[in-house]
Structures are given as structure tokens and as C-alpha cells.
C-alpha positions as CSV (number, residue, x, y, z in Angstrom):
1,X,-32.0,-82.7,69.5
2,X,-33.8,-86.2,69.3
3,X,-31.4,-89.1,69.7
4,X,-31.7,-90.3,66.0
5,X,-30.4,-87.2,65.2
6,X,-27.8,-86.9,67.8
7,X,-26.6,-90.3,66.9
8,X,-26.7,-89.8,62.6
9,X,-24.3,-86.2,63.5
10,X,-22.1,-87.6,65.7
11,X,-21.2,-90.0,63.2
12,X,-20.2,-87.6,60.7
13,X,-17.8,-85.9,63.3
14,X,-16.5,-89.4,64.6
15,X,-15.2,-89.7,60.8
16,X,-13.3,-86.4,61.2
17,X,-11.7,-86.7,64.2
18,X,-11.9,-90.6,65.1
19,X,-14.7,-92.2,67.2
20,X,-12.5,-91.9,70.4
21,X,-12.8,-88.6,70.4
22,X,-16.6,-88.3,69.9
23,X,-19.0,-88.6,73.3
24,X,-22.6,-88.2,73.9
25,X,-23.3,-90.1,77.2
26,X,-24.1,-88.0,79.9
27,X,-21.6,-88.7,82.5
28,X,-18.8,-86.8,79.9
29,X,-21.3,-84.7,78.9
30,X,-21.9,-83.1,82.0
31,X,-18.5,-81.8,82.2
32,X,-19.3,-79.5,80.0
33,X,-22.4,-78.0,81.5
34,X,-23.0,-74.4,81.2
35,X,-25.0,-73.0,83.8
36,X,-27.0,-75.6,83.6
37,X,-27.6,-76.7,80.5
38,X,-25.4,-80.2,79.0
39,X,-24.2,-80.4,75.0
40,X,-25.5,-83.5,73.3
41,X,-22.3,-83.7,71.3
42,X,-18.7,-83.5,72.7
43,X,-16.5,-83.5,69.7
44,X,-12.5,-83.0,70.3
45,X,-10.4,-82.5,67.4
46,X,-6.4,-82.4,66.9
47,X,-5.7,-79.7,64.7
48,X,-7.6,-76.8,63.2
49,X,-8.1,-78.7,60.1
50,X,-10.2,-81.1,62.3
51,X,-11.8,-78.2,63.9
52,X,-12.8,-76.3,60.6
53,X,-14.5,-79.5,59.5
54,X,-16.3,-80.1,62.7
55,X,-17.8,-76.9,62.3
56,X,-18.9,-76.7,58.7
57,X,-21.0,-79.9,59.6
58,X,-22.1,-78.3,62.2
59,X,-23.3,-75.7,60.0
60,X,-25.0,-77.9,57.9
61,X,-27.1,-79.5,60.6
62,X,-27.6,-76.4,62.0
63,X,-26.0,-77.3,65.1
64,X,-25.1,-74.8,68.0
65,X,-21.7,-74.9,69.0
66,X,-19.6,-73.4,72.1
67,X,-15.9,-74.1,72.1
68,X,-13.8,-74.7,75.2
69,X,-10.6,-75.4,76.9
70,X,-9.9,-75.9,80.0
71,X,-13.4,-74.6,80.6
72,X,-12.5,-72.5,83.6
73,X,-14.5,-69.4,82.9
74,X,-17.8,-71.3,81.2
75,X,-19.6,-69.2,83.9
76,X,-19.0,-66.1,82.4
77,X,-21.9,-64.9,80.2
78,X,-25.6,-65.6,80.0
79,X,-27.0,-68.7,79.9
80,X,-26.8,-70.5,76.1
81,X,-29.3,-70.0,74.1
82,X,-29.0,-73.5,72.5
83,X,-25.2,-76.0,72.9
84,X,-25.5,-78.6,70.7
85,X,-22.0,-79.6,71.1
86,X,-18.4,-78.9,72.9
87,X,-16.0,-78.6,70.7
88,X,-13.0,-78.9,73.4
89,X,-9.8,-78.1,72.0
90,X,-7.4,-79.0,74.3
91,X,-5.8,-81.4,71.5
92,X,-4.9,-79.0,69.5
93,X,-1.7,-77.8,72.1
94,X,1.9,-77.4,71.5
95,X,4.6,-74.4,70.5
96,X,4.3,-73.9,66.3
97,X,7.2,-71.5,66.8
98,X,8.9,-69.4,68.9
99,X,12.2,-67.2,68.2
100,X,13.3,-65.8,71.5
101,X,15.6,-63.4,69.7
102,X,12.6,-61.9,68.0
103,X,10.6,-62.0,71.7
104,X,7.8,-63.8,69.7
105,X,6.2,-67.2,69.8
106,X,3.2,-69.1,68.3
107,X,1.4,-71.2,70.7
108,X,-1.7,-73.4,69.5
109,X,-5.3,-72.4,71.2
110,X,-5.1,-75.8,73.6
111,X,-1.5,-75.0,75.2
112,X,-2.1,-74.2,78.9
113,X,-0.8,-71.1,80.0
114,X,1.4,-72.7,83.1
115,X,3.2,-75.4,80.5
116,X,3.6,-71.8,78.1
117,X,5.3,-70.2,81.0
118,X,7.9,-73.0,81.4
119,X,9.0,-73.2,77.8
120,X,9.2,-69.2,78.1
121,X,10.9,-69.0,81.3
122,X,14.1,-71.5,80.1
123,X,14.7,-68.5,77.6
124,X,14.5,-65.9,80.5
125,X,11.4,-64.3,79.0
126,X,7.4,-64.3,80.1
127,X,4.2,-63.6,78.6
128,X,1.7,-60.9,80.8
129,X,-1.3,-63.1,80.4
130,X,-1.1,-63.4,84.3
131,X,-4.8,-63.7,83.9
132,X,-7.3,-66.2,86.5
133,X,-6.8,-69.8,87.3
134,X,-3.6,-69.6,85.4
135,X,-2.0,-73.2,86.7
136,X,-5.4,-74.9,84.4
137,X,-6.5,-72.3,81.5
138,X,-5.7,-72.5,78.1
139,X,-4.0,-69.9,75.8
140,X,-7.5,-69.7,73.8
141,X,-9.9,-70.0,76.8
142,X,-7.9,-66.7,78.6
143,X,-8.1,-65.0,75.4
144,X,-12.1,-65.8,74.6
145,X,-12.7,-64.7,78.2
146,X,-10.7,-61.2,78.5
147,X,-10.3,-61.4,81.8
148,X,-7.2,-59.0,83.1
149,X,-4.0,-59.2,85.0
150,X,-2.6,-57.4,87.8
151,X,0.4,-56.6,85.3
152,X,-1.7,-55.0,83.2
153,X,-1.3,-51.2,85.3
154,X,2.7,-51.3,82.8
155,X,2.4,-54.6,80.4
156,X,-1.5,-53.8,79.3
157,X,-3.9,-56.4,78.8
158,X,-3.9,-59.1,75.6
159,X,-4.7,-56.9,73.0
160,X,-1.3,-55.0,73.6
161,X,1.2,-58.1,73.2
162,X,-1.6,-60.6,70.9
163,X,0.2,-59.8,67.3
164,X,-1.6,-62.3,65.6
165,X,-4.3,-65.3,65.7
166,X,-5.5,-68.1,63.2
167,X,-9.7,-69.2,63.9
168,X,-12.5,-70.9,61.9
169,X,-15.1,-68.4,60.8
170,X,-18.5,-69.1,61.5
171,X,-18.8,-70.8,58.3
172,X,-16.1,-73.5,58.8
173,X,-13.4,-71.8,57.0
174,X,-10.1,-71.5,58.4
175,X,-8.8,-67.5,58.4
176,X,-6.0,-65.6,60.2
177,X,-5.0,-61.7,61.2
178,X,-2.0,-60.7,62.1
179,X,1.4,-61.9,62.0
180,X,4.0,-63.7,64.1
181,X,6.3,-60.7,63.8
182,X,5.7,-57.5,66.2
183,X,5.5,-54.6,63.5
184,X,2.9,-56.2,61.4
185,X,1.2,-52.9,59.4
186,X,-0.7,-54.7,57.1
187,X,-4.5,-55.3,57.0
188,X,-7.1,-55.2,60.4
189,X,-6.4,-56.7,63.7
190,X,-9.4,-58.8,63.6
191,X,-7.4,-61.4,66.4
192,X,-8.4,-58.2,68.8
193,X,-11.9,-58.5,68.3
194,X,-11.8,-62.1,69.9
195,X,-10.6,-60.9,73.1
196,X,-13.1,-61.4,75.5
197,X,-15.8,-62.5,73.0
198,X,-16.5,-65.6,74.7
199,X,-16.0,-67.8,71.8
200,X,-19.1,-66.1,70.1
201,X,-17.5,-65.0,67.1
202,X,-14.7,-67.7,65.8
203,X,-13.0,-70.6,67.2
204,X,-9.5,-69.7,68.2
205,X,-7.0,-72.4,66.9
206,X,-3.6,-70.2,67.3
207,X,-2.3,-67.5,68.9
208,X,0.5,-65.2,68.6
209,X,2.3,-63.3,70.8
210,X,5.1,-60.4,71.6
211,X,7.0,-61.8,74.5
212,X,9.4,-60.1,77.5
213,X,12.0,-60.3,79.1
214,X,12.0,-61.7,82.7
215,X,12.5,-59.2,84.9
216,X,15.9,-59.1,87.3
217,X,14.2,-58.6,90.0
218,X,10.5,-58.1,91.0
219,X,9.8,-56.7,94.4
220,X,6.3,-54.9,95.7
221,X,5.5,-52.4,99.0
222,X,2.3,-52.7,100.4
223,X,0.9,-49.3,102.2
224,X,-2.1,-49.4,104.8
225,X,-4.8,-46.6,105.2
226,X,-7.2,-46.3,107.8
227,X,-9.6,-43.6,105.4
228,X,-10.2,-44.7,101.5
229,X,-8.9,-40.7,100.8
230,X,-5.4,-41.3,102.2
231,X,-5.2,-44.4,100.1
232,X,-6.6,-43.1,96.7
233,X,-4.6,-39.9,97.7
234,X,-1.4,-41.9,97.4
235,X,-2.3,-43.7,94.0
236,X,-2.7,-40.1,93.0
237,X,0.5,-39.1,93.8
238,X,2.1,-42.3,92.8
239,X,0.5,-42.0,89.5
240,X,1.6,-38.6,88.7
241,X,5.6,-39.3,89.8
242,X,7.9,-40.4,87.7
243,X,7.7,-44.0,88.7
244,X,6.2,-46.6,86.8
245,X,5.1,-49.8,88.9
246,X,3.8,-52.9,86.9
247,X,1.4,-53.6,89.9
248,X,-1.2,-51.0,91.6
249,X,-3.5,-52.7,93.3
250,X,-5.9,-51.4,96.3
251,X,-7.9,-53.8,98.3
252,X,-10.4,-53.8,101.2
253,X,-9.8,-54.8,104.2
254,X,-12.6,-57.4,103.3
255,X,-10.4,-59.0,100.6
256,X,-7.7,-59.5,103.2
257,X,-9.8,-61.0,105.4
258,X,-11.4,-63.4,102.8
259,X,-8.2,-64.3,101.0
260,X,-4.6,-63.3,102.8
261,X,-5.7,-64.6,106.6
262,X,-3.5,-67.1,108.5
263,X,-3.3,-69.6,105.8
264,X,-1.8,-67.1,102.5
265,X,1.2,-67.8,102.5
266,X,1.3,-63.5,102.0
267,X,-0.3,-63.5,105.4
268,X,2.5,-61.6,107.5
269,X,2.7,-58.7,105.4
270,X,-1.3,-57.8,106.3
271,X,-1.2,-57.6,109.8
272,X,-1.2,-54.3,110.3
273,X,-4.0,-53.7,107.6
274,X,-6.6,-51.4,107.9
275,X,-9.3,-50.2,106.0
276,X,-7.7,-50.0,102.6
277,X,-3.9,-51.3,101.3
278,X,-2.6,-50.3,98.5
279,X,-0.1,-53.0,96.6
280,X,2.8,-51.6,94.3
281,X,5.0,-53.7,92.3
282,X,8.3,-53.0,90.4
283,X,11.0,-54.5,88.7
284,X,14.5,-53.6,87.5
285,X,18.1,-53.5,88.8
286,X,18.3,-53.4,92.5
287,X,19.2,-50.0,92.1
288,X,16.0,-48.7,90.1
289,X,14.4,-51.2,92.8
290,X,15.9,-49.5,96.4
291,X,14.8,-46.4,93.9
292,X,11.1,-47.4,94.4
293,X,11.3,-48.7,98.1
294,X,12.9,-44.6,98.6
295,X,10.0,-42.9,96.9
296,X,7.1,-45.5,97.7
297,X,8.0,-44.6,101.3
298,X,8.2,-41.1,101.1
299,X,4.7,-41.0,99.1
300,X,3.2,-43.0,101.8
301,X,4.4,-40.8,104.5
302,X,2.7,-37.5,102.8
303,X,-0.5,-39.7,102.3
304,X,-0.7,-40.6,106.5
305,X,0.2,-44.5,105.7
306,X,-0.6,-46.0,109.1
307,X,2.2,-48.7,108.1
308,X,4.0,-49.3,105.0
309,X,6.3,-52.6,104.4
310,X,8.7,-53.0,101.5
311,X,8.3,-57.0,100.0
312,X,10.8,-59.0,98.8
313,X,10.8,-61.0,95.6
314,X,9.7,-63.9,97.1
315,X,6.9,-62.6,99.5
316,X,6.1,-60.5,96.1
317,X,5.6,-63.4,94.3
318,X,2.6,-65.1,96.5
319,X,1.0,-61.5,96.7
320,X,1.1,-61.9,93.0
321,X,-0.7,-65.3,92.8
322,X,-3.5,-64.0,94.9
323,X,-3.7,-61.0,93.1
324,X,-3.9,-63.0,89.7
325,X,-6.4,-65.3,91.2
326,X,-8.6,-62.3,92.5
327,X,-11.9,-63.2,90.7
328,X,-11.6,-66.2,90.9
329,X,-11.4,-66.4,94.5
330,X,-14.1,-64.1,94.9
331,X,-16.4,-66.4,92.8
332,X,-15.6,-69.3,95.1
333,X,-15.8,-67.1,98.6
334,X,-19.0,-68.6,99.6
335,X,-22.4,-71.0,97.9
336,X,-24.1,-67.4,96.7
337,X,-21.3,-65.1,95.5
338,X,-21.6,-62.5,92.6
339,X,-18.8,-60.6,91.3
340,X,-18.8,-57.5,89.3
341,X,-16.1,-56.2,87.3
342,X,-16.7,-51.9,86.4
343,X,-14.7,-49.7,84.5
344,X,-14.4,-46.2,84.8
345,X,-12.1,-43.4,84.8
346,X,-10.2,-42.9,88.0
347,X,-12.2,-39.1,89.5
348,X,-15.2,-41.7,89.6
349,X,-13.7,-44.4,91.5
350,X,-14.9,-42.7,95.3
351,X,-18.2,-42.1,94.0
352,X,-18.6,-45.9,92.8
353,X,-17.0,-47.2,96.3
354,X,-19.6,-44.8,98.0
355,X,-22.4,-46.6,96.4
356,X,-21.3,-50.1,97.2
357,X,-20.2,-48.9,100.6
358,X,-24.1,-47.5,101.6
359,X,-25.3,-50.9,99.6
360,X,-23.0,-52.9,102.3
361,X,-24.1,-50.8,105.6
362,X,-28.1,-50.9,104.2
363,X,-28.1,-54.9,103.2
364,X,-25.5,-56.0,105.8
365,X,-24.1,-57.3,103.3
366,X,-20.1,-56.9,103.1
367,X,-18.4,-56.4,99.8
368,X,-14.6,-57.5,98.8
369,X,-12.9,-54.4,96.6
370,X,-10.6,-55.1,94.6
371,X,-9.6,-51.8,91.9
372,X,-6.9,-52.7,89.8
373,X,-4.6,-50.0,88.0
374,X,-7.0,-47.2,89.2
375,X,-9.8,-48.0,86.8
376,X,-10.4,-51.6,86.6
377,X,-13.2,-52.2,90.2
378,X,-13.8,-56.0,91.2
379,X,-16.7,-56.4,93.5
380,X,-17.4,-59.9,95.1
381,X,-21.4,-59.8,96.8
382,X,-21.5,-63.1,99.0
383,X,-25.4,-62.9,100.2
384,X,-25.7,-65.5,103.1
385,X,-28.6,-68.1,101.6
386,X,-29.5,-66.9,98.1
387,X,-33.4,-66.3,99.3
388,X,-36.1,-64.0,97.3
389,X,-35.0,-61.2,99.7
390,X,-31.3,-61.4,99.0
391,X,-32.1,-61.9,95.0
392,X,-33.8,-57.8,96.0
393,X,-31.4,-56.4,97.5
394,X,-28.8,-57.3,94.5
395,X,-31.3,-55.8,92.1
396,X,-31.6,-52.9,94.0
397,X,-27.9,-52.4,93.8
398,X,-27.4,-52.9,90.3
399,X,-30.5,-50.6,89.8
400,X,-28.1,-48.2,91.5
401,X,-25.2,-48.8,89.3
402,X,-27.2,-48.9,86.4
403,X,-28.0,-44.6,87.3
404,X,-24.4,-44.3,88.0
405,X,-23.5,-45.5,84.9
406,X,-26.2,-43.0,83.2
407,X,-24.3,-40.1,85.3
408,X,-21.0,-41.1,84.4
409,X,-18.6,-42.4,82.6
410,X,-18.9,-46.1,83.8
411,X,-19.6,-49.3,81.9
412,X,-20.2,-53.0,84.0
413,X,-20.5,-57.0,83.8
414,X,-21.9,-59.3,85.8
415,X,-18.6,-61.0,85.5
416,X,-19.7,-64.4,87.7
417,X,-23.4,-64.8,89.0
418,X,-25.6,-68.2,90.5
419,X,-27.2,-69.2,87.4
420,X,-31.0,-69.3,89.3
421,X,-30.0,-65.4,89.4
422,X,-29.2,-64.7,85.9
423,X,-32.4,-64.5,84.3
424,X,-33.5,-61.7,87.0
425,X,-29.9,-59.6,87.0
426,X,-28.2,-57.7,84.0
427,X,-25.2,-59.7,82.9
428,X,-24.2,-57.4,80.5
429,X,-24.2,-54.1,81.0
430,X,-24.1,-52.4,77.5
431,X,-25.3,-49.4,76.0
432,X,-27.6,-49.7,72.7
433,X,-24.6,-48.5,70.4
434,X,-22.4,-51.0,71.7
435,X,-25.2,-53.7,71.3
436,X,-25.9,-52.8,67.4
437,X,-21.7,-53.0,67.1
438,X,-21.6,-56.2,68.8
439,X,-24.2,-58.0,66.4
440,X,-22.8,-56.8,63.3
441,X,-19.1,-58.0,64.1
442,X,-21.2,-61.0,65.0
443,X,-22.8,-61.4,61.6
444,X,-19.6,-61.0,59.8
445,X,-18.0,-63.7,61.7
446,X,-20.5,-66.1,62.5
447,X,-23.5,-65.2,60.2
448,X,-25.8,-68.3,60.7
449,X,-25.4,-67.9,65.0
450,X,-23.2,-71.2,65.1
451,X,-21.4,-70.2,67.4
452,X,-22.2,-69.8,71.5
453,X,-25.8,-68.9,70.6
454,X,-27.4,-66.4,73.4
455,X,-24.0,-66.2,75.6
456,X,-22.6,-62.7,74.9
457,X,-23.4,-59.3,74.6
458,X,-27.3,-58.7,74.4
459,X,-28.1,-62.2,74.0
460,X,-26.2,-62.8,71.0
């Protein structure tokens, strides 16, 4: 975009939302880098009002756009195709309603998810979205980026407790799905389709959600295994009891290592850890809790735990935050790092962790495991210098995957990648059904390719 250009547009959106709010120098601008590649415009408007009118002009100059938040997850996805401008929307922030009685609120797009929690917490209720870098993210950016929570084995993910959302279509018009009451039967839930679509199909300007009540208590039990059998052996057989943990967790001794050493302040319940550790957490009365701690230890026993610790609310709690934070950390565990998010049924679980285990031993290359409600597998590949050679042996592996996925019931994303790498590695791991489905939703919401041109699914 030539400067005259850039200058004549920027104008037009400086008389929507006011000239302080309007930036093309490049210091700002390079804020909002994606891998890479700077916006010429960063626009930030106030309400959705502003933010549908940003957009229709933006569609009239044929201008790319990529909304943000916080922009804590910008690095997920392939590189854009073209980003004209940012459209930030932290601005447009605040509780629109929220009737604890009705365990519902309304929460605009810019609202972070740790100020949310407060206002939620005076009422004694929470919201699941326990998703990555929680303390900074927005209520939109955690929606447009999908990515889980370690609450999500009982409370699901967002599309089980999102009831309703409000967006600007890819033509500037302002729409909504949903409601802001829980049994809302009438018309599609488009709001689901947003989940996790990167911001490629509408611009989020409200969500709504079905809230819950805080827990009395919260405690965990953490369970050490010296084989990956005795481990998966005992998610088996916790699976099939009657108990029903909101956290089930199983790391490698690698991700204790990397992330609950000396410093975590969850640090003295791994010091017995061995190969694999299986975390459980449940809530209730303390007597549905000293329930758990009863059967949790008499599982672990049948499954030849080498130790087995019950955790107290407290101690639960910072597991939790490191648990939450998992990708996150694992994207920041060293200059090169990739992580890999699969999802597969739980009988192919082994069979995937043999794979990455023979890919560590060959490469000398260690992997951090994370599997998450016995289906969800986070992989973090932190090569030592990023070289040509290194670049190979990553191919190689997702070569690998790429057959098991053919064999099996198994589907993959590149989740966070160096951005000299993502050219050579497959981001997105999709099927050519799920690609056709994926650019029609995208040409009924965004039909002219406004929005986050080249970022999602295919390229799209």
C-alpha cells in the first residue's frame, strides 16, 4: 500500500473513531507484527458501531484486515497473506450484563479474561475459559484462537458454555447468534463457528456466556509411573469409575523438568516423578472430596503408582496455572521451539507417543508431553540452533504424523512454529473435506477475503 494511499484511508477511519486512535508510524506498528509482516494501518475503535464502520471502508478500499486483542496468540496460523490494518479492540471492554441468578453474563470482545474473573468471582461464580496467558488475553482473542483448558476433561471447551455472540460480517454489517439466556432453541449457533477461527471469519464484538458456580473446594492427586502403561492404565480405570474429575492431565517427565523444577512454586509435589505423572482434579464438599483422595489412591495402587500424593487447594491451584499456561510455556522453552497440538481418540494415544518417542531417541531431540483429558496431545520440539539439519528432522517427523493420521483416526496443528519454518512445515493439518467446508463458511461470512487473508485453514 503506497503512502498516499495509506495516508487518504487512514483519514476516513480517523473520522470514525477520532484521529487519536488512528497510527501508521512504524514504531506502533510493529506491535502488531505477525510473523513478520507489520500493518500499515492500526485503527482502534470503541464500540462495535465504530468497528462495523471501520470495516465497511475497509471493504471499499479493499483493504485486508486482522483483528486483535491482546494479541497473545498472533503466532498461531500461517503467515498473512496481506494485513492492511489492526483493528485492536481492546476499547471496546466492559460487562453489558450479567444476572448471576441466571448464571449468565455479557462481556464485550475487549474485556480481559483476568478483570472477567474478578467481577465473576465477587458473585462466587467462574467462567471455564482457563485457556493460555489468561492474566493478558481478551474475551475475543481466547475465543478467535480456540485454544483449551485443563477444565475442559468435566466443564468442555467454549463452545459448551458460549450461548451467544454479536460480530461484524465481512461486509461491515453488524449481526448476532445466540442469546444471553442458556436454553436458546431458536435459529443456528453461528457464534460456534468463530471458535478458533482466528479472526478469519467475523470480528467478534460480544460475547455471551453460561457461567458456574465456584466450586467449595478444589483439590488434585498427582500419581507417578515409571512405564507410560501403568500410567495410561490408570486413566483407563479412572475413566471408566464412577468418578468424574474436572482435571486429567498426564505429563512427561520432560515437562516437569522444563516447567515445575525448583522455581514452580508446584515444585515439591514432583520430586518423586518419574517417567510419566498423571494429574487429577476435583471439586465438591470435603466429603465427595476425601471421596476422591479414597479411590484415586486405590486406582493408583492397582496401576503400580511408584508414589502418589493427594494436593491441597492451595498447592492445586499453582498446578493449575502451569497447567493452563502449558502451551504457552512450551512456546517460550527455548529460541527454536515448535508445539503441536493432536487430537485423537484415546486407544491411539500409545501409538502416537511411540512415534514421538523413536522421533526423540533418533534426533536427540527431547519432546515435552502434555495429553490433556485423554485425547487432547501437546507436543513442545525445542531443536538446539534452528539449522537446515534440524529444519529435516522436523519434516521428517511430521512426515511421520502425517501417515499416522492416514492410519488413524488423528487430525493435527502446528499450533506455534519459528516463522523462517512455516513456509517448509504443514501448519494445518486438514483433510480435503474439511478444507472445501472451511472456504465455504468463509465465503458466507467474509465473501470479499477482508478478513485475516491467508491465516487459517488452507491458506484462507
Amino acid at each position: 500500500m503506497s503512502l498516499v494511499l495509506t495516508e487518504a484511508i487512514a483519514s476516513r477511519f480517523e473520522n470514525v473513531v477520532g484521529s487519536s486512535y488512528v497510527r501508521t508510524g512504524p514504531a506502533e506498528l510493529a506491535g502488531y507484527e505477525i510473523d513478520g509482516v507489520p500493518p500499515a494501518i492500526l485503527v482502534r475503535p470503541a464500540s462495535a458501531e465504530e468497528a462495523a464502520a471501520v470495516v465497511q471502508i475497509a471493504v471499499e478500499e479493499k483493504c485486508s484486515v486482522i483483528p486483535c486483542g491482546a494479541r497473545t496468540s498472533l503466532a498461531i496460523g500461517l503467515m498473512p497473506a496481506r494485513y492492511d490494518v489492526a483493528l485492536d479492540m481492546t476499547r471496546v471492554e466492559g460487562i453489558v450484563h450479567y444476572d448471576p441468578g441466571d448464571l449468565t453474563i455479557s462481556v464485550n470482545a475487549g474485556t480481559r479474561l483476568a478483570a472477567l474473573s474478578k467481577v465473576l468471582a465477587d458473585k462466587k461464580q467462574f467462567l471455564p475459559l482457563e485457556v493460555p496467558f489468561f492474566e493478558e488475553a481478551t474475551v475475543g482473542g481466547a475465543i478467535a484462537s480456540g485454544l483449551d483448558s485443563p477444565l475442559r476433561h468435566f466443564y468442555g471447551t467454549a463452545r459448551d458454555f458460549v450461548i451467544g455472540a454479536e460480530f461484524v460480517d465481512g461486509t461491515g454489517a453488524l449481526a448476532k447468534s445466540g442469546g444471553r439466556v442458556v436454553k436458546n432453541v431458536t435459529g443456528y449457533d453461528f457464534h460456534k463457528l468463530m471458535i478458533g477461527s482466528l479472526g478469519s471469519l467475523t470480528v467478534i464484538t460480544r460475547v455471551n456466556f453460561r457461567t458456574f458456580p465456584l466450586p467449595t473446594s478444589r483439590r488434585g492427586f498427582v500419581a507417578s509411573f515409571v512405564q507410560e502403561d501403568g500410567a495410561f492404565e490408570f486413566v483407563r480405570d479412572l475413566v471408566a469409575s464412577p468418578l468424574t474429575p474436572v482435571v486429567l492431565e498426564v505429563i512427561s517427565r520432560e515437562f516437569v523438568d522444563s516447567f515445575l523444577g525448583e522455581k514452580s512454586s508446584a515444585a515439591s509435589l514432583f520430586r518423586d516423578a518419574q517417567a510419566w505423572t498423571v494429574c487429577v482434579g476435583f471439586e465438591g464438599s470435603n466429603e465427595v472430596c476425601e471421596r476422591y483422595e479414597r479411590d484415586l489412591t486405590q486406582l493408583s495402587r492397582t496401576a503400580s503408582a511408584q508414589s502418589a500424593t493427594v494436593v491441597n487447594d492451595l498447592e492445586f491451584a499453582a498446578l493449575l496455572n502451569v497447567l493452563r499456561e502449558a502451551p504457552a510455556l512450551m512456546k517460550d522453552r527455548a529460541a527454536h521451539s515448535l508445539v503441536l497440538r493432536f487430537v485423537s481418540v484415546p486407544g491411539n494415544l500409545r501409538e502416537l507417543l511411540r512415534v514421538l518417542n523413536s522421533f526423540a531417541s533418533s534426533s536427540q531431540i527431547s519432546c515435552v508431553v502434555l495429553v490433556r483429558s485423554a485425547s487432547i496431545v501437546y507436543v513442545a520440539v525445542s531443536p538446539g540452533d534452528g539449522e537446515e539439519t534440524t529444519l529435516r528432522q522436523i519434516a521428517s517427523l511430521c512426515k511421520s504424523i502425517e501417515t499416522l493420521r492416514k492410519q488413524m483416526d488423528l487430525s493435527g496443528v502446528l499450533l506455534f512454529c519459528p516463522r523462517q519454518w512455516k513456509a517448509e512445515l504443514s501448519v494445518w493439518n486438514q483433510t480435503a473435506d474439511a478444507l472445501d467446508i472451511a472456504r465455504r463458511v468463509k465465503n458466507s461470512f467474509d465473501p470479499g477475503g477482508t478478513f485475516a487473508s491467508g491465516r487459517f485453514l488452507g491458506g484462507i
